[in-house]
C-alpha positions as CSV (number, residue, x, y, z in Angstrom):
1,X,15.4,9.5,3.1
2,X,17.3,9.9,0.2
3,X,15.8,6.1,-1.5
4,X,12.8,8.1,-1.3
5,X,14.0,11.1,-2.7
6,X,15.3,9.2,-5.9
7,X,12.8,6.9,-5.9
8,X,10.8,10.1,-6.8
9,X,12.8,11.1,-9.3
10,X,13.0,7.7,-11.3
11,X,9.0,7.8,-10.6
12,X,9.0,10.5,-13.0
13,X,10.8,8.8,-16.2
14,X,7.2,7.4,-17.9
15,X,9.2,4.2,-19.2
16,X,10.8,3.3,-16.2
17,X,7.6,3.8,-14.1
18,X,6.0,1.4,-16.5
19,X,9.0,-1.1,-16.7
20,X,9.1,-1.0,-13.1
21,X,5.3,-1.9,-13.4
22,X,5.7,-5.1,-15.3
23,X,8.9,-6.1,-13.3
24,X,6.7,-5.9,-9.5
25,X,3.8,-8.1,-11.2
26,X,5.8,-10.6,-13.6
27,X,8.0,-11.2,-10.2
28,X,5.1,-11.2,-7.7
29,X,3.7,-13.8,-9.2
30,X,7.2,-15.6,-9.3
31,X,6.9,-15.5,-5.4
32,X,3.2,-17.0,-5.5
33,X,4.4,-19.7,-7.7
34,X,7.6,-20.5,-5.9
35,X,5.8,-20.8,-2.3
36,X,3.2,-22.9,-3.9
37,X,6.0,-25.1,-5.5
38,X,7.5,-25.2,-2.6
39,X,4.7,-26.1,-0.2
40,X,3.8,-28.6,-2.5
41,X,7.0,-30.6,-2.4
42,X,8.2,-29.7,0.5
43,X,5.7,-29.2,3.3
44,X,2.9,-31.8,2.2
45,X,2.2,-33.9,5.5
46,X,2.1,-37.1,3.5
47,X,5.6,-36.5,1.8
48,X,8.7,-37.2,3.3
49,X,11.0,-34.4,2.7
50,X,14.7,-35.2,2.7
51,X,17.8,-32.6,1.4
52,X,17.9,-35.3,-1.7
53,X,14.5,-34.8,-2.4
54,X,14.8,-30.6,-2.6
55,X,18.3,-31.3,-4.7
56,X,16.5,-33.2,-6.9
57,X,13.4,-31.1,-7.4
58,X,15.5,-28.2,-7.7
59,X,17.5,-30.0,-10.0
60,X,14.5,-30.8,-12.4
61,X,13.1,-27.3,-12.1
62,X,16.7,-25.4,-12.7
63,X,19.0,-27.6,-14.7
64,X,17.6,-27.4,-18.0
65,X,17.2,-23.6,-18.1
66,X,21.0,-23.7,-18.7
67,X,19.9,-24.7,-22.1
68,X,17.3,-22.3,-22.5
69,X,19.5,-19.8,-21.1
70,X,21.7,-19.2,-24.0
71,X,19.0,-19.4,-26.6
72,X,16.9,-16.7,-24.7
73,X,19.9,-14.6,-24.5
74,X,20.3,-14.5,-27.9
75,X,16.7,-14.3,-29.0
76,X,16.4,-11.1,-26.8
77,X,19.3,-9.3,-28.7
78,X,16.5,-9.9,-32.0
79,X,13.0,-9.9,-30.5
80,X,11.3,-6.6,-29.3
81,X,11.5,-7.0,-25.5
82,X,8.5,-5.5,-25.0
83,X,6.9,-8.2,-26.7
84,X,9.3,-10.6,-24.8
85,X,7.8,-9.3,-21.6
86,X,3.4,-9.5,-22.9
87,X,3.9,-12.7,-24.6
88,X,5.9,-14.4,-21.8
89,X,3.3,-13.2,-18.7
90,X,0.6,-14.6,-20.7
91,X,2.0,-17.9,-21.8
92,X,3.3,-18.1,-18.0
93,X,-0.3,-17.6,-17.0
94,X,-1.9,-20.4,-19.1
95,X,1.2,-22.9,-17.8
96,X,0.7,-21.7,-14.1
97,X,-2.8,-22.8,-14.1
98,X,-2.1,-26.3,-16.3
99,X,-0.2,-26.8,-13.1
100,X,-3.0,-25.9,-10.6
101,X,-5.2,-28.3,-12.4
102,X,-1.7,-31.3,-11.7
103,X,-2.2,-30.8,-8.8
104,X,-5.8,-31.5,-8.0
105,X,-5.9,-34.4,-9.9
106,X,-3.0,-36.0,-8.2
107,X,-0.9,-37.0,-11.4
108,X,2.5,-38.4,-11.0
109,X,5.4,-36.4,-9.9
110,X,7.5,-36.2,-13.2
111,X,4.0,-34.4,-14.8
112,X,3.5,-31.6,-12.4
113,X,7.6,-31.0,-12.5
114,X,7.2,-30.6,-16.6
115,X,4.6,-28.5,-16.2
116,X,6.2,-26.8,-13.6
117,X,9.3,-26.5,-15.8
118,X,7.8,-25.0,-18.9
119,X,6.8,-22.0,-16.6
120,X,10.5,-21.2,-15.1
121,X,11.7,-21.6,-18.8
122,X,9.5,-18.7,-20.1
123,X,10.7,-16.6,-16.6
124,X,14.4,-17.4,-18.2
125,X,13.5,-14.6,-21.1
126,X,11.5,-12.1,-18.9
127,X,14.0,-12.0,-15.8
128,X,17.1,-11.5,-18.3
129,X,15.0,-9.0,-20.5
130,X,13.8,-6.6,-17.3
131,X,17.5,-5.8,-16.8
132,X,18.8,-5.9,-20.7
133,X,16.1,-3.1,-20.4
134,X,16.7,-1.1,-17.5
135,X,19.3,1.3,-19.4
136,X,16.6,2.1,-22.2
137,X,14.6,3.8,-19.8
138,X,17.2,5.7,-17.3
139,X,20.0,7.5,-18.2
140,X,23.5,6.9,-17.3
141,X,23.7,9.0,-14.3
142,X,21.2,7.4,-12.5
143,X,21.8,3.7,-14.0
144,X,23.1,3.0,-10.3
145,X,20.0,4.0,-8.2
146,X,18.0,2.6,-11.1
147,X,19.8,-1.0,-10.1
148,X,19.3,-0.4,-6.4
149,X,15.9,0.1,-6.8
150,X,14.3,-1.6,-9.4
151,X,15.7,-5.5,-9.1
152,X,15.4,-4.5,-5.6
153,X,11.9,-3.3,-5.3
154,X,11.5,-6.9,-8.2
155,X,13.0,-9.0,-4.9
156,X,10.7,-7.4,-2.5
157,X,7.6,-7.7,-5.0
158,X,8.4,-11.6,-5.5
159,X,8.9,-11.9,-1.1
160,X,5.2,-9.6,-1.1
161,X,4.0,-12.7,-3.5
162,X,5.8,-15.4,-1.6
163,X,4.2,-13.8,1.9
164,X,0.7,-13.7,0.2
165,X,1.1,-17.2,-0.9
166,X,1.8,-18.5,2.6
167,X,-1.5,-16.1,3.7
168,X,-3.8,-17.8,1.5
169,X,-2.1,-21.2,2.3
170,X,-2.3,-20.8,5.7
171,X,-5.4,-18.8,6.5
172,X,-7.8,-18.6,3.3
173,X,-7.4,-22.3,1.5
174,X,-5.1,-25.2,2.3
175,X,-4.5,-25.8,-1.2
176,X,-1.6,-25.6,-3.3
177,X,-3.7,-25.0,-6.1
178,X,-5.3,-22.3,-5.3
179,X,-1.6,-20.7,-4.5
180,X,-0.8,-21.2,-8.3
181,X,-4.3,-19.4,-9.6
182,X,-3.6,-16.8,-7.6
183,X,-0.2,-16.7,-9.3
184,X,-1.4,-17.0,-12.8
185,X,-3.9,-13.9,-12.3
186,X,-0.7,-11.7,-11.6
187,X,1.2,-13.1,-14.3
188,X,-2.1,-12.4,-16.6
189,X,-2.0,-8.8,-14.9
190,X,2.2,-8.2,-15.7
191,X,0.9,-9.0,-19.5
192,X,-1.7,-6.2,-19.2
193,X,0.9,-4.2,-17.7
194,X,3.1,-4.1,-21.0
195,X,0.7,-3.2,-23.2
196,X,1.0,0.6,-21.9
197,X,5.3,0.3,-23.3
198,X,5.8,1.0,-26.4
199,X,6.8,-2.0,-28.8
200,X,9.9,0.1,-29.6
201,X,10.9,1.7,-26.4
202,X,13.1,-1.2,-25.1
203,X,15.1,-2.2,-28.1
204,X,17.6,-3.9,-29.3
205,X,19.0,-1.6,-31.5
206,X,19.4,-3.6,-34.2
207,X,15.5,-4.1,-35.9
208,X,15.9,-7.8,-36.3
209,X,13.3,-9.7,-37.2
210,X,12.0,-12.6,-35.2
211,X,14.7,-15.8,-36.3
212,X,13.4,-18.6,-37.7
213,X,14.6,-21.7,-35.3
214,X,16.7,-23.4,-37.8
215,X,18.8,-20.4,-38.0
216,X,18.8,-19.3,-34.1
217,X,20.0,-22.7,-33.6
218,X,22.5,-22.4,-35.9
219,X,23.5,-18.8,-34.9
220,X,23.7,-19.6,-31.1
221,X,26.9,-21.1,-30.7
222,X,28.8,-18.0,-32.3
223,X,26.3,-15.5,-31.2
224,X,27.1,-16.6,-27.4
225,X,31.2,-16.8,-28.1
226,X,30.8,-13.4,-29.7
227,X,29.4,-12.7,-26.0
228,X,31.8,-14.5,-24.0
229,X,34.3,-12.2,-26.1
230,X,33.5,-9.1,-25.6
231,X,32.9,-9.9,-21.6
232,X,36.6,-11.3,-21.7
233,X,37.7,-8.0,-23.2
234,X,40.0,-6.2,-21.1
235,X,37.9,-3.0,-20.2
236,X,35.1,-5.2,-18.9
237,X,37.1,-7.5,-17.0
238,X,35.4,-6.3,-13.6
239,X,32.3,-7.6,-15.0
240,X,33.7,-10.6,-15.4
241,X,35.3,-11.1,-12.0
242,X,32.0,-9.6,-10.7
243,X,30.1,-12.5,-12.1
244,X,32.1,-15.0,-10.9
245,X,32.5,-13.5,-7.5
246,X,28.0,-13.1,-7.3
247,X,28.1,-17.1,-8.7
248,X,29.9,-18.3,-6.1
249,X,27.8,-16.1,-3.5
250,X,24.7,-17.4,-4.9
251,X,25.9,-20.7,-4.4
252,X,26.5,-20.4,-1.0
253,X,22.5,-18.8,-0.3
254,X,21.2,-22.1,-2.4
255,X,23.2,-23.9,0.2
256,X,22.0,-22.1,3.2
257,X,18.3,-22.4,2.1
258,X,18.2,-26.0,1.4
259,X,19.7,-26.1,5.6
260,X,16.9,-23.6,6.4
261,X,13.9,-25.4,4.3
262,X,15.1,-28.8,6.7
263,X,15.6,-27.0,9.4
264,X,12.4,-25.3,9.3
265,X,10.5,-28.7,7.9
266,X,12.1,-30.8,11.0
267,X,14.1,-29.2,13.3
268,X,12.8,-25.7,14.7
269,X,9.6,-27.3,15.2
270,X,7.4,-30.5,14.8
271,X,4.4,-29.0,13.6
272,X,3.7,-28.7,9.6
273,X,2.1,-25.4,9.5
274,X,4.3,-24.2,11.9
275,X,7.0,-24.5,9.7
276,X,5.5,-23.0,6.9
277,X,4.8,-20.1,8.8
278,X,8.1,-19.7,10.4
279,X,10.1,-20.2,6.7
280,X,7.6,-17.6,5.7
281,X,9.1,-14.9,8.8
282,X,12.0,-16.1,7.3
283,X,11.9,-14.9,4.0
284,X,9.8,-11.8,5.1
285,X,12.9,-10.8,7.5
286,X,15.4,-11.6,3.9
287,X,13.1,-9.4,2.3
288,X,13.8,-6.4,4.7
289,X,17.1,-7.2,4.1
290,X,16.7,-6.7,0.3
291,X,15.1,-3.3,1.3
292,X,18.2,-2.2,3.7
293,X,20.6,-3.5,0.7
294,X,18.3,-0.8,-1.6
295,X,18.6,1.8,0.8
296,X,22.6,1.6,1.8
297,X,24.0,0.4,-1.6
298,X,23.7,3.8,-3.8
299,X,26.0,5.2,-0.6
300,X,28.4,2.1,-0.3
301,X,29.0,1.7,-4.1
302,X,29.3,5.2,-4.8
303,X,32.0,5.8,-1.8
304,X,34.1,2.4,-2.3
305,X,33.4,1.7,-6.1
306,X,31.1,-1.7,-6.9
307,X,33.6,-4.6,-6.4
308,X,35.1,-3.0,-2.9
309,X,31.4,-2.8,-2.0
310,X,30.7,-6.8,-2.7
311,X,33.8,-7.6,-1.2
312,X,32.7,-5.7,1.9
313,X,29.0,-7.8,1.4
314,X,31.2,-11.3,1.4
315,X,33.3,-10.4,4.3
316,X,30.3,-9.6,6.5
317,X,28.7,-12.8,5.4
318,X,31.9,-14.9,6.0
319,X,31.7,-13.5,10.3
320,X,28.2,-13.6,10.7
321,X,26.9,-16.7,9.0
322,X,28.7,-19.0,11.0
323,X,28.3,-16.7,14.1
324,X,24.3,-16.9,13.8
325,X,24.2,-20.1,12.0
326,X,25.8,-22.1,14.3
327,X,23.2,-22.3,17.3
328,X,21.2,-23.7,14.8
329,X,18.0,-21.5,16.9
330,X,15.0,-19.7,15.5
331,X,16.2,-16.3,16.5
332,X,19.4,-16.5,15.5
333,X,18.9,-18.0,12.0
334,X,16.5,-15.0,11.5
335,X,19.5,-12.5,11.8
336,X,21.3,-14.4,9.8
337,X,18.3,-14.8,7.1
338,X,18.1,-10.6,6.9
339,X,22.1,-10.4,7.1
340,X,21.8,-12.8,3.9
341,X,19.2,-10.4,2.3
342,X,21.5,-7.5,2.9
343,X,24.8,-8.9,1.7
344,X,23.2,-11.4,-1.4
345,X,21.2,-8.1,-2.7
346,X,24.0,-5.4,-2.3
347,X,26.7,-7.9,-3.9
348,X,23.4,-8.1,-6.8
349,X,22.8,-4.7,-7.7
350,X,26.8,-3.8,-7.6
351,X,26.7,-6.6,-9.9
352,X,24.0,-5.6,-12.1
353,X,25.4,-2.3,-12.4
354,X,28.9,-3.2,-13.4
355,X,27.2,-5.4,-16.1
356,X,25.1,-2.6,-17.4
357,X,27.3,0.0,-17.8
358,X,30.3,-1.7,-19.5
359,X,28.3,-4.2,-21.5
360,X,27.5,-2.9,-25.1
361,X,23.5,-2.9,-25.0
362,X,23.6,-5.3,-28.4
363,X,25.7,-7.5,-25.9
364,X,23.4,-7.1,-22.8
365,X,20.7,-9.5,-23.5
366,X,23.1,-12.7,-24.1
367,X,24.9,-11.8,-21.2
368,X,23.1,-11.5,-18.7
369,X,21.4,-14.8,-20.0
370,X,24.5,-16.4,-19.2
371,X,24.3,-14.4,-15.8
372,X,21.0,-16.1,-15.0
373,X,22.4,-19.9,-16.3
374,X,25.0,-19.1,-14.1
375,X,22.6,-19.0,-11.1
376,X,20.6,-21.7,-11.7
377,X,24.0,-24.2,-12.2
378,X,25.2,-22.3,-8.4
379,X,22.2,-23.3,-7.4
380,X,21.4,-26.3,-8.3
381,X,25.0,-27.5,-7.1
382,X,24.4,-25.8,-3.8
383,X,21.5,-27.9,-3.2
384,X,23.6,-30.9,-4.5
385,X,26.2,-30.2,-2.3
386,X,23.8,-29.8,1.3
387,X,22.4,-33.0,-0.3
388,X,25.4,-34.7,0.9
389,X,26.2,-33.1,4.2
390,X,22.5,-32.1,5.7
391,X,21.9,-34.4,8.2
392,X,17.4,-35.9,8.1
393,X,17.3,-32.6,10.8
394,X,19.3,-29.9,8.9
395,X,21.9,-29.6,11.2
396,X,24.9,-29.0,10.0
397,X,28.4,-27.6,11.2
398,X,30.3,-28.8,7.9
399,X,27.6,-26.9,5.7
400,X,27.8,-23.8,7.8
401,X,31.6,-23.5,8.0
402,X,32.1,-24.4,4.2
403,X,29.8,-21.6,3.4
404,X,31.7,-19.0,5.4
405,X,34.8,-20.0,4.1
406,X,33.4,-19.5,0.3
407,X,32.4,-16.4,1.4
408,X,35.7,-15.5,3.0
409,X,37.7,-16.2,-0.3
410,X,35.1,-14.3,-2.3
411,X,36.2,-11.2,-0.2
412,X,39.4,-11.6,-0.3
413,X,39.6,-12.5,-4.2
414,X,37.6,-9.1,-4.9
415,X,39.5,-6.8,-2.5
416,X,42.7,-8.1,-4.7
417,X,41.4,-7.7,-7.7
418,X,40.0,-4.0,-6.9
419,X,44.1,-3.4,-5.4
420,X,45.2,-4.5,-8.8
421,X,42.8,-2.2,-10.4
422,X,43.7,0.7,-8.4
423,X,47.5,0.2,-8.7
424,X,47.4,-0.4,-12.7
425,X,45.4,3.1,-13.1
């Protein structure tokens, strides 16, 4: 298989082989936490879930990082990111298991979702300084297959640590707490992991020294504009539309997840565990879909160009979401969960790679900051938005329809735009 076959060859590169080391742990252990977080709200016999409840959890979790976003954006463009990614795993290890110990003694809600929040806030620096570093450690020519597979094989590390999290929850101890140790040990691991980079491998350029706060507050403002700038610029204008068009497809998976977390929590079945277990098939099956989206992406993007190959990703999305969606049935909503995985990952690492390699690199940490606040603000208004239309069951024709229509005008916005591209060369 040729994923294999450059898989190999990346292999080879020392400093991607141990980037890609840090990136598998630090984002395993995203997937332990997540489950856990999610169990813990969502599937706990004595709580009542209701869509309001997951908008306003996600809400509480995601939200502020759009104001940690920028700073750590800009911070990355003057901290060593290797140090960025040691320093990060091993404060994210000491939160993760203030939060295990929240949750055994029962504390009030708003406590475990601070302590909760402190840990996603670090992951805002490590997420957006795995990719800033990516072209550090692989050279232009294989930048592409370098995005295919590492934020890939990152997305199949954090499904492996969502599918363990649901093992030990389900089979080895029903505690939530014992999810999240499990989770801070691999974040403790991803720490270890970094030591073998060297401090200057990753970059930035520029040898900054760590800011003092007074002056990264002050410099934030005009440090992020100075991004916003250079993204507006006309030669990286298909970055731009690139973002906006991944934005609104993220938006449309928060959506579909907050239907499939109800769906799975009251509809599909009436037992607890059963639920669990079936949202877990659920996000194993997306997970092969992240893998099909590794394999068939270096192909699609190298034969149609980046922003054909999302607006191929959105157009398949737009027919089959509603088409599987609709029946509102186990088996069906499981096609459509790996057609998701396929379509949301290729549209990703077309993304990611248009970023890369027309971003300058003293540009890449603040923007793909911005990137990852633009997420969590898709998000967190997708889960607003099936707030209001999720019926108690999950069952929703509005929410399904709405979705593919998003989708639909993400395709055709992108095929346009590449037209316009095409006919202006």
């Amino acid at each position: 298989m040729a994923v294999v076959r450059d898989l190999r060859v990346l292999l080879r590169l020392k400093g991607f082989r141990r980037l890609l080391a840090v990136r598998l742990l630090s984002q395993g252990a995203d997937g332990v936490y997540q489950v856990a977080l999610a169990t813990y709200v969502v599937f706990s016999p004595e709580k009542q879930t209701s869509p309001a409840a997951i908008a306003s959890a996600m809400a509480v979790l995601l939200l502020p990082y759009s104001l940690v976003g920028p700073f750590a954006g800009v911070l990355l463009d003057r901290w060593r990111r290797r140090q960025v990614f040691l320093y990060g795993n091993l404060l994210r290890a000491a939160l993760a298991t203030v939060t295990a110990a929240l949750m055994i003694a029962s504390v009030p809600d708003w406590l475990f979702y601070v302590s909760a929040l402190c840990v996603t806030a670090v992951n805002r620096f490590v997420l957006a300084g795995l990719s800033a570093a990516l072209p550090r450690v692989v050279d232009a020519e294989r930048l592409v297959i370098a995005n295919s597979l590492s934020p890939t094989a990152g997305t199949l590390a954090a499904t492996a640590g969502g599918g363990l999290a649901f093992v030990v929850r389900l089979v080895v101890s029903d505690s939530d707490a014992a999810v999240v140790l499990l989770g801070a040990g691999l974040y403790l691991c991803g720490a270890l992991a970094s030591l073998r980079i060297a401090v200057e491998l990753l970059g930035p350029d520029r040898a900054l020294g760590p800011p003092r706060l007074t002056s990264a507050l002050n410099g934030t403002a005009r440090d992020l504009v100075a991004g916003v700038r250079h993204l507006a610029a006309p030669a990286r204008r298909e970055a731009a539309w690139a973002l906006a068009a991944m934005t609104l497809m993220r938006f449309c998976y928060g959506a579909l997840l907050v239907m499939l977390l109800m769906l799975c929590r009251y509809s599909l079945t009436s037992d607890t565990d059963e639920g669990l277990a079936l949202l877990g098939l659920a996000l194993g099956v997306s997970g092969a879909g992240f893998f099909a989206a590794a394999v068939v992406t270096p192909w699609a993007a190298g034969r149609l160009g980046p922003g054909r190959w999302m607006a191929v990703c959105a157009a398949v999305a737009t027919v089959l979401v509603p088409a599987l969606g609709l029946p509102f049935a186990a088996a069906p909503l499981l096609a459509a969960a790996f057609v998701l995985g396929l379509t949301t990952q290729g549209a990703k690492i077309a993304t990611d790679t248009v970023v890369q390699s027309s971003v300058d690199d003293t540009f890449r940490g603040r923007i793909f900051s911005v990137y990852d606040v633009l997420f969590n603000v898709a998000f967190v208004g997708a889960a607003g938005v099936a707030a209001l239309m999720l019926p108690p069951d999950g069952r929703s024709v509005p929410l399904v329809v709405t979705v593919a229509a998003i989708y639909g005008v993400v395709a055709a916005a992108m095929a346009r735009f590449e037209n316009r591209q095409v006919s202006h060369q």
